[in-house]
N, C-alpha and C positions, 0 to 999 in steps of 0.2 A: 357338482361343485359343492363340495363342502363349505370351503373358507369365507370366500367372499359372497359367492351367491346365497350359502345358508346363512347368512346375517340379513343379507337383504329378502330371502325368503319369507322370512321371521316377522319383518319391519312391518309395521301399520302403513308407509306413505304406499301410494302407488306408484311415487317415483321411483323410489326404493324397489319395491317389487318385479320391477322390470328390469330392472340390472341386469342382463342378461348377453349372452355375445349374440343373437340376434337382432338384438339392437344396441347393440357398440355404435352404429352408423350416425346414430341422431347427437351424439356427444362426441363425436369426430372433429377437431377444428376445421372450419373448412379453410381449407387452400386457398390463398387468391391468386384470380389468374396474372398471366405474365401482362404489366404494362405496358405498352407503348415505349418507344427508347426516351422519349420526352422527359420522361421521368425517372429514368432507369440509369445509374452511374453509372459507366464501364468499369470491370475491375481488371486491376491490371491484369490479368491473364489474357483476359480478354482484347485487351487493348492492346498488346504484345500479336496477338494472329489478327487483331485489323489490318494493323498499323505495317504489317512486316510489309520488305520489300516483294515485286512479283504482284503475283494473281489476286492475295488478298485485298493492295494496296489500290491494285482497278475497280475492286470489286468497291471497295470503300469510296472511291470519287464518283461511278457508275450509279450506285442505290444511296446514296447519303449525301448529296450534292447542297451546299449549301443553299442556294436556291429552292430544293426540293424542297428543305426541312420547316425553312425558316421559321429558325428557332430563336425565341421569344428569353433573353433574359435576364429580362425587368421583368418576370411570373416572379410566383412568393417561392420558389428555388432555385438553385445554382444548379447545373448538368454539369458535375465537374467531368464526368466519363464523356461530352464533348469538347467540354477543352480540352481534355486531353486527347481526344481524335486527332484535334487542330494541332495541337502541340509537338505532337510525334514527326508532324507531316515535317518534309521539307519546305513548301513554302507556308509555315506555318505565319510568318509575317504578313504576309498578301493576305492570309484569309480571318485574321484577326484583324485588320484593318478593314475587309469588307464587313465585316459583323458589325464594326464598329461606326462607319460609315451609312448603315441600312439601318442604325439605331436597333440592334438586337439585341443592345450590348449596353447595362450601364452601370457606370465604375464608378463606386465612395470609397472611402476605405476600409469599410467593413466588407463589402466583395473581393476585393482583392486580397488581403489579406485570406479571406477564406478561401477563393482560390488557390493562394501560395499553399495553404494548409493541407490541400485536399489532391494534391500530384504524388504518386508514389515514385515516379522517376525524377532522381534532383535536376536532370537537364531540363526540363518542364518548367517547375517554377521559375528556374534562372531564364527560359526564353521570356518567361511574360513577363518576369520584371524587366528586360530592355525594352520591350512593346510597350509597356506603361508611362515609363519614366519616360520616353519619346511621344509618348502621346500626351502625358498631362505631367509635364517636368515636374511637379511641386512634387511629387511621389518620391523623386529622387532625394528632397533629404528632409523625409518623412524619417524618423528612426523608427517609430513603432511597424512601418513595413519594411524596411531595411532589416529590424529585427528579428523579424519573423524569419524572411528570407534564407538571413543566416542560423538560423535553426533547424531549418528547414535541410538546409544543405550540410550542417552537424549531421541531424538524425538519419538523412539519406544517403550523404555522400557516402566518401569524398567524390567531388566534381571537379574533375583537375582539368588546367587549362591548356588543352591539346591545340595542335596546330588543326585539327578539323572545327573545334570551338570557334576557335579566333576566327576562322575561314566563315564559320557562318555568322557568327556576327556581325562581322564585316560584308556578309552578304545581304544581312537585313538593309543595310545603307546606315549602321551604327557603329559605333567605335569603343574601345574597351577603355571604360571612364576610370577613374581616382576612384569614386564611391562604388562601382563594379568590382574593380579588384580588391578593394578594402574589405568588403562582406565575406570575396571568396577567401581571403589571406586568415580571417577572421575564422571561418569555419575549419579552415588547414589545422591554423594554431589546435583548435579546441580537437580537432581528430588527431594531434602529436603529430604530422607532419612538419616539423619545423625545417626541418635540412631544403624542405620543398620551397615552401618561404621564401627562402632567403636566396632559393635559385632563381625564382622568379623575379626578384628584385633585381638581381644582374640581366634581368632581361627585359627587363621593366621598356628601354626605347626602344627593342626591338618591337612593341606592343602598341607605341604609339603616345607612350604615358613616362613623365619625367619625373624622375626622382624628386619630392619634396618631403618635406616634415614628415607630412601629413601621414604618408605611403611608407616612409621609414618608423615611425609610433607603431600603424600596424604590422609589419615586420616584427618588431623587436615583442612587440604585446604577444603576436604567434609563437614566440620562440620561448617569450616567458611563461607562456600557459603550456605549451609542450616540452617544459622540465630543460629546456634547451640554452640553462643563461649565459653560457659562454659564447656560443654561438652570436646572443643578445646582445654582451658585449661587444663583442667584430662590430658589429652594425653600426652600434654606438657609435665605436671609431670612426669608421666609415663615413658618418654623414657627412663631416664637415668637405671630406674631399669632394662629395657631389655638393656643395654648398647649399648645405642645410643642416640650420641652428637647432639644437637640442631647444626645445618649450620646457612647460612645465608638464605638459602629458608626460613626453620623454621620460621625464627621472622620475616622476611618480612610477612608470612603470618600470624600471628599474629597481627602484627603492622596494617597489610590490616585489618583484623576483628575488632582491637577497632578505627581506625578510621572510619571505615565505619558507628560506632553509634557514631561519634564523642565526644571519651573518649579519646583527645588528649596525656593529662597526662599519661596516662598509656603505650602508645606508646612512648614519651619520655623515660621514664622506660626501655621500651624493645628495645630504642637503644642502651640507656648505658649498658644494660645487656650483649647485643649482642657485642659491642664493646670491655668490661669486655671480652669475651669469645674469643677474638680476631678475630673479623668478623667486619671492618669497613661497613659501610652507601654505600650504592650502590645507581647509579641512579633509579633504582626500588623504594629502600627506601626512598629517597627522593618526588619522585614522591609522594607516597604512603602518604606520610608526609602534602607533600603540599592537595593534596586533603579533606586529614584531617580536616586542619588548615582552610580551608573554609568550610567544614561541620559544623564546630564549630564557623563559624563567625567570627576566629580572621584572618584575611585578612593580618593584618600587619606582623604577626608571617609567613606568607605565605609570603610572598614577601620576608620576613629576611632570610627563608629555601633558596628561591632562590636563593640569594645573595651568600650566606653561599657555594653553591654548586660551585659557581665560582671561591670562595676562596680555594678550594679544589680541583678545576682544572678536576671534574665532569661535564661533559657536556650533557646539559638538553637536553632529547629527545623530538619529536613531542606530546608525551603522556603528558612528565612532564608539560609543556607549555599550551598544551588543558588542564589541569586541573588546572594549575594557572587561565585562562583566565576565564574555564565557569562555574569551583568554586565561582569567584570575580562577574561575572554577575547574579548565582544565590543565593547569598544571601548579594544582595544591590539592590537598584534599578537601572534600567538600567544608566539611564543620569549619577548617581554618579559613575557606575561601570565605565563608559565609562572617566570619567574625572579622574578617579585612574591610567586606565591603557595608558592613554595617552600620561600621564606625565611618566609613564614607557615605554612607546617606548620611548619616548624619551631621557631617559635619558639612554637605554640599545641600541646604533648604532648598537651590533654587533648580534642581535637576529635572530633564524632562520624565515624564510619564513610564517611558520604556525604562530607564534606570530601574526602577522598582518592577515593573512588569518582568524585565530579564533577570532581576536577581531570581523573585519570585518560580520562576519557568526553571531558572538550573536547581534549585531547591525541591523543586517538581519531581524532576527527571531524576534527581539523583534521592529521590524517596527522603528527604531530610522533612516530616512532618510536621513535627511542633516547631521551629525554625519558620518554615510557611506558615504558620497561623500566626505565630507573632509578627511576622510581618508584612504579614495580608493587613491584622487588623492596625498596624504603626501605618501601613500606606493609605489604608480611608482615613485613619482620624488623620490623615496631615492634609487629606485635601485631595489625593492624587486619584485621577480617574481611569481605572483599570477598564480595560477590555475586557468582554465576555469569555474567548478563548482566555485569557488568562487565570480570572474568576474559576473558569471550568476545568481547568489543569490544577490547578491547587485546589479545587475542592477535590476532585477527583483523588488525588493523594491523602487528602484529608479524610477520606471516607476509608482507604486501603489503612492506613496508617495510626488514624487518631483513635481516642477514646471513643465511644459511639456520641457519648454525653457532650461532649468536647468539640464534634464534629458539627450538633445540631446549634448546640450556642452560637458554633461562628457562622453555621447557614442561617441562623435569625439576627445575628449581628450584621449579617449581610443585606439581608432582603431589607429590611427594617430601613435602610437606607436608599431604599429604591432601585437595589442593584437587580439584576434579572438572573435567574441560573436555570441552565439547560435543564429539559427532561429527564436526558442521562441522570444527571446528578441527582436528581430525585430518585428516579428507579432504582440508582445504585446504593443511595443511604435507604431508601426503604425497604430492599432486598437485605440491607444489612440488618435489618430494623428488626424485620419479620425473623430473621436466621436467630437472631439472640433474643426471640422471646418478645421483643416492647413491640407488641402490637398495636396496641392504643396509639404510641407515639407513630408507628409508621401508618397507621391512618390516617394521623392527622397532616402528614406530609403529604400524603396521597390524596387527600381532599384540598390541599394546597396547591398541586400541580391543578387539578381541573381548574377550582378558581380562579389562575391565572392565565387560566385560557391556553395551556401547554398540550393538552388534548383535546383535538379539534379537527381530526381525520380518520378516516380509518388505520392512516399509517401509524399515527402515534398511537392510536388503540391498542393495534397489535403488539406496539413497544409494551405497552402494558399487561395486555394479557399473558403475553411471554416471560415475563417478568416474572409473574404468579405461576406459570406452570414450572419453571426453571426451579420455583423454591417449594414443588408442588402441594401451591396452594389454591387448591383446584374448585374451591367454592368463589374463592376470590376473582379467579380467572372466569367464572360461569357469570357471576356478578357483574362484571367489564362489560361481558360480550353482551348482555340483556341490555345495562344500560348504553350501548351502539347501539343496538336495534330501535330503542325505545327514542333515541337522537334521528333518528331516519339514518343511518349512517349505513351503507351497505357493505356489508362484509366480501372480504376478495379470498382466493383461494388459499393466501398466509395465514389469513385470520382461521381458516376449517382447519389447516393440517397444523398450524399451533395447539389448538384448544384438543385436537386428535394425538397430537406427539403427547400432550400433557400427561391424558387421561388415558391413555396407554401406559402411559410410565408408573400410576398408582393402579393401572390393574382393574379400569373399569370397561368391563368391554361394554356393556351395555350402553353408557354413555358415550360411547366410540362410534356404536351401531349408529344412534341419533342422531349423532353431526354427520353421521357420513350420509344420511339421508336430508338434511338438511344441505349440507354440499351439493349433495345431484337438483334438488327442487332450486333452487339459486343457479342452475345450469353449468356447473364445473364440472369439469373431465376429473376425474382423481388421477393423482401424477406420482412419481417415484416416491414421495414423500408421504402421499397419504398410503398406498400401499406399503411401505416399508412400516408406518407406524401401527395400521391394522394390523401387519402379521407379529411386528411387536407384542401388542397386547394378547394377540391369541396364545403366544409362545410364554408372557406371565402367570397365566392361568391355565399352563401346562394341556394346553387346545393345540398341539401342536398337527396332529391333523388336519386341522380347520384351515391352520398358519400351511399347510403345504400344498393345501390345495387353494389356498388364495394365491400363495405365489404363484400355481399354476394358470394360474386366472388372470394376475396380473399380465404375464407373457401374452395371452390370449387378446386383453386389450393394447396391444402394442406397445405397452411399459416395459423398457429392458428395464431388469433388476439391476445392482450394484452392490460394490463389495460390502458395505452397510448390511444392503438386505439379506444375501447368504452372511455375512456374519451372526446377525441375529439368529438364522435359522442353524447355523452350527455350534451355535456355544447353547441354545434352547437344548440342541438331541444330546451335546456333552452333559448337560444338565442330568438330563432324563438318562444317561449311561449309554445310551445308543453312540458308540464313539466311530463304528462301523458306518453309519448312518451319515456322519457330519464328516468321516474323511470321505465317502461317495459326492456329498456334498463340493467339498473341496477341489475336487476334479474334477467335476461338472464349472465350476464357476472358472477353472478355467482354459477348461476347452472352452469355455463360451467366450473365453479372451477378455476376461475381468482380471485382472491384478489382484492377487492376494496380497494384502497389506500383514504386518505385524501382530491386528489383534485377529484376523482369518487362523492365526499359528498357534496363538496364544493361546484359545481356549481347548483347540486337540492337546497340545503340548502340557498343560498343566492336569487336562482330562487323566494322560498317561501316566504324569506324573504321581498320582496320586493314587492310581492302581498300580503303584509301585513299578510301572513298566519303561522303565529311563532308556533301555534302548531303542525302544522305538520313539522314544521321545525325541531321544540324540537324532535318529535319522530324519523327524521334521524339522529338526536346528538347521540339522547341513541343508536341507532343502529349501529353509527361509535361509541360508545365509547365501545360499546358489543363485537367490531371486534378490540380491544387495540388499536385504530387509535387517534392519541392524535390532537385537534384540532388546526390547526394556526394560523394566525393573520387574516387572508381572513375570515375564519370559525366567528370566534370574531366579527370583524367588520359588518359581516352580522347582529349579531344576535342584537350592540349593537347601529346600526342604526335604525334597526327595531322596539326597543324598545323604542328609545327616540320618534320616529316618531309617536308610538303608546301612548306616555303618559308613560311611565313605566321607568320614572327615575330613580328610583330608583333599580327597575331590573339592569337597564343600568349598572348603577354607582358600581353594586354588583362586577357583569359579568367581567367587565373591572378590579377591585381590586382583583379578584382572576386569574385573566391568570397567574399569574408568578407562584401562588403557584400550579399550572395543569399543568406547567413548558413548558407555550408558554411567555417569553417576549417580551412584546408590542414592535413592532417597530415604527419608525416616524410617518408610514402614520395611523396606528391604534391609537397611541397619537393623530396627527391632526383631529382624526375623531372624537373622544372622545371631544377636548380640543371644538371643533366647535359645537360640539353639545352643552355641557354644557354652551356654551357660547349663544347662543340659546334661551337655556330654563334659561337663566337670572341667574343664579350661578355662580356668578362674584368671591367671594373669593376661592371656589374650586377652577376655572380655573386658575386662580393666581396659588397654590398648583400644578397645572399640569404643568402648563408653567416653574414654578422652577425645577421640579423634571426632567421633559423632558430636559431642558438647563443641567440641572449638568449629565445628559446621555449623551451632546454631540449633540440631537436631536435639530434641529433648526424648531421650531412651532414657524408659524408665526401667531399674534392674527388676529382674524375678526372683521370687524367692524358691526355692525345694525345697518340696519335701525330703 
């Protein structure tokens, strides 16, 4: 073994020294054995062959008797793989009742709920919540387990309510309640079963259960979330003949359903109706109102709804607010959204917190930077107290977008006032710091995170050290790791294949060799990552032997390789001209049933290119394009270099007008390549056409001169 063992033959540790496959064994994870079922969750597959009808179903009353088990749980875990044993059975009521009677069994609401959580069949959680709510009624109009429930039965279902349903229900010695159906109606809606809905409601006494408000809200609520409002309508109608009075839920959700297609007018309508019925405008309906009124674009009518609520001595929640805000930002463009609502802060002193947090957040997202600083720093000096995620979104833009100079003023205008900002946001201004040269300054930010105590684990370490190799600054990076060690802080396998991937990247093998014997003396198994980075390194310093026999090596320790790692090793032999070399490669990785990704093509493809050989090149196009691999701008530029160089202009010129429609758009450097070649080959008014079209993208191509 060359690769990997001749580094470590080389190495001074003894640890190092012994890397060897005779002793793979001692660096093996060990297994743990199987536990006990005490501990063990059944997963559904499994529970599916207990549970089935016939011989398994004996076998599981026979060796798993509750009696036998007696299973304990009030332990510090839940076996949710027995309740759901229990759960499957038919009389699952009888023996959840004995559990619960033998005290094996004891239910807050944080159990239960984790139970609901943890059934992968929806019929499961729906049997234990009638067992519960029978056994400790207050459960029933719990909404946070109600809630759940009904999620439950979203992400699982649908659980539709069959005449074998009903039958067992009815066989627990239980009946199908108001708040039972309402969950499952609930769930229907959110899975677009509405037509189900509303059959169920015509069937509502054959079930035991009589039509009220209550049952008719969720009905229509199901049909308005399942896109279904005519349907919602019907119903509407309907009530009164089962006599039952439209509330104020009622038209709220109504009012929700024609705003939501922005058919304001008709909502109007079903205020004055509702108020007609004596049911004043809630902050709900407002709310609801406002969101409207910018679904339909009239903004101003949105702002008059707000007004109107103050006049009325309604006080706008966090919701009504976010929906004035990201209403007005999504249907204007941002800069006018932002000069609407500005003049509205300003001219509303008394608005809560989230007002300026949400303007803030859509100025974020929609990259408006100097916008957010000015009104980052308008919302401290007035007093208002912003949340850290929002701090962290706007600085986070503020670092992508602003001046560097610009960026640091408002992070010391910030802190200065005892505001706290995430790590990220350091890493990310000091990353930027370091890239344009102001090193001093990004020190001194970087002596600011420790002082404030931001790094304080190995995890956040790593955020750092990664940081430094990212912008390979690898004294800096070595700096970090010392001063861990020197904190007692013990380093985990991210921190070795970090400071490994780094100093692979700048081409040090030798300082590669070190950590990796440091790695095994600290008792780490090296994994895909640190192999992939070693053959890295070996393959920068053109050690590509070393790199092939470590990969060999790597197999040998039970590391499968990945497309990564044959990548490196294929675009290394392109490098060295060996192109016979890296398409063996190629078919080796996948026979081995690796997926060749796009840059696996990219570097034979460009190899060929270049040794002017484009039909062989053309045949690994059609062969990434047989494997759905859509080609990039690297892919392009190979082909549309090769072809100017070979005379085939017009190929060129093709190649290059259809990337957008193959749905790769040209970036910068595939424009400069294009605009320079055409320029070239003496096609002066094209280039012109390029050079327009590239400037109104933003691209800045600069022309070449000829000689």
């Amino acid at each position: 073994m060359k690769g990997f063992s001749s580094l470590a033959s080389r190495a001074s540790s003894p640890a190092f020294t012994n890397l060897s496959k005779q002793n793979h064994n001692s660096l093996r994870p060990i297994t743990p054995k199987p536990s006990n079922l005490d501990s063990v969750a059944t997963t559904s597959s499994t529970t599916t062959q207990q549970t089935s009808p016939g011989k398994s179903s004996l076998n599981w009353r026979s060796n798993t008797s509750i009696a036998a088990k007696k299973r304990n749980f009030q332990g510090s875990g839940i076996d949710y793989g027995y309740f759901t044993q229990i759960l499957a059975r038919n009389d699952w009521y009888l023996l959840l009742n004995h559990e619960y009677k033998a005290k094996r069994v004891t239910l807050n609401q944080q159990a239960v709920v984790s139970i609901l959580h943890n059934q992968e069949n929806p019929l499961h959680p729906f049997r234990f919540y009638i067992w519960i709510t029978n056994i400790c009624p207050s459960f029933a109009k719990n909404q946070s387990v109600k809630g759940v429930l009904g999620n439950v039965l979203y992400r699982k279902g649908p659980l539709l309510l069959s005449a074998e349903l009903v039958q067992d229900i009815r066989n627990s010695g239980n009946l199908i309640t108001v708040d039972l159906l309402c969950v499952l109606i609930g769930s229907w809606g959110r899975l677009g079963l509405g037509k189900y809905c509303a059959d169920i409601l015509e069937q509502a006494s054959y079930l035991g259960v009589a039509p009220s408000t209550r049952l008719y809200n969720a009905v229509i609520d199901a049909l308005v979330k399942s896109n279904s409002l005519d349907l919602a309508y019907l119903k509407f109608q309907q009530m009164q003949v089962d006599n039952c009075n439209p509330d104020r839920f009622t038209y709220n959700i109504l009012i929700h359903g024609v705003c939501k297609v922005g058919v304001v007018e008709e909502a109007i309508r079903l205020v004055k109706q509702m108020e007609g019925a004596g049911y004043s405008p809630n902050v709900f309906t407002y709310t609801i109102l406002v969101d409207g009124f910018c679904n339909a674009r009239r903004v101003d009518e949105a702002f008059e709804l707000f007004r109107r609520m103050k006049d009325r001595n309604i006080v706008p929640t966090e919701a009504t607010v976010r929906s004035l805000v990201n209403g007005v930002f999504r249907c204007m463009p941002p800069d006018k959204s932002f000069e609407l609502l500005s003049r509205w802060l300003e001219k509303e002193p008394a608005l809560p917190n989230i007002a300026f947090a949400s303007v803030l957040h859509c100025l974020s997202t929609n990259f408006l930077p100097t916008e957010a600083a000015q009104l980052l720093r308008i919302s401290i000096d007035r007093g208002y107290v912003l949340d850290n995620a929002t701090i962290n979104i706007v600085l986070t833009c503020l670092v992508k977008g602003l001046e560097l100079d610009d960026t640091c003023q408002m992070l010391d205008f910030i802190t200065l006032r005892g505001m706290k900002v995430s790590i990220d946001i350091y890493l990310a201004l000091v990353d930027a710091l370091y890239k344009a040269g102001k090193v001093e300054k990004g020190n001194e930010y970087l002596f600011q995170m420790f002082k404030d105590g931001l790094v304080s684990n190995t995890f956040f370490y790593n955020r750092v050290i990664d940081c430094f190799c990212k912008i390979k600054m690898m004294e800096k990076a070595s700096e970090a790791f010392k001063d861990m060690l020197q904190r007692g802080l013990a380093p985990n396998l991210v921190t070795f294949n970090t400071l490994i991937s780094g100093h692979s990247k700048v081409g040090k093998v030798d300082k590669v060799r070190e950590l990796l014997v440091m790695l095994l003396e600290h008792g780490f198994r090296p994994d895909i990552f640190t192999f992939s980075s070693l053959i890295d390194s070996l393959c920068r310093v053109n050690r590509i032997d070393d790199a092939l026999d470590c990969f060999t090596e790597m197999v040998e320790w039970g590391v499968a390789p990945n497309a990564v790692t044959y990548n490196i090793l294929i675009r290394a032999l392109c490098v060295l001209g060996d192109v016979g070399g890296s398409m063996k490669l190629l078919r080796k990785m996948q026979d081995d049933g690796i997926k060749a990704d796009v840059f696996s093509f990219n570097a034979l493809i460009q190899s060929f290119c270049r040794m002017n050989k484009i039909d062989e090149a053309q045949r690994l196009l059609v062969s990434m394009l047989t494997l759905d691999l859509t080609p990039n701008n690297h892919t392009y530029g190979a082909f549309i270099r090769a072809l100017f160089n070979s005379g085939r202009f017009d190929e060129a010129k093709n190649l290059f007008l259809s990337m957008e429609a193959n749905g790769c758009i040209p970036d910068a450097s595939t424009c400069k390549l294009y605009f320079d070649s055409i320029v070239q080959s003496s096609c002066s008014e094209e280039a012109r056409d390029v050079l327009r079209e590239c400037r109104k993208k933003g691209m800045l191509v600069e022309p070449v001169t000829t000689s």
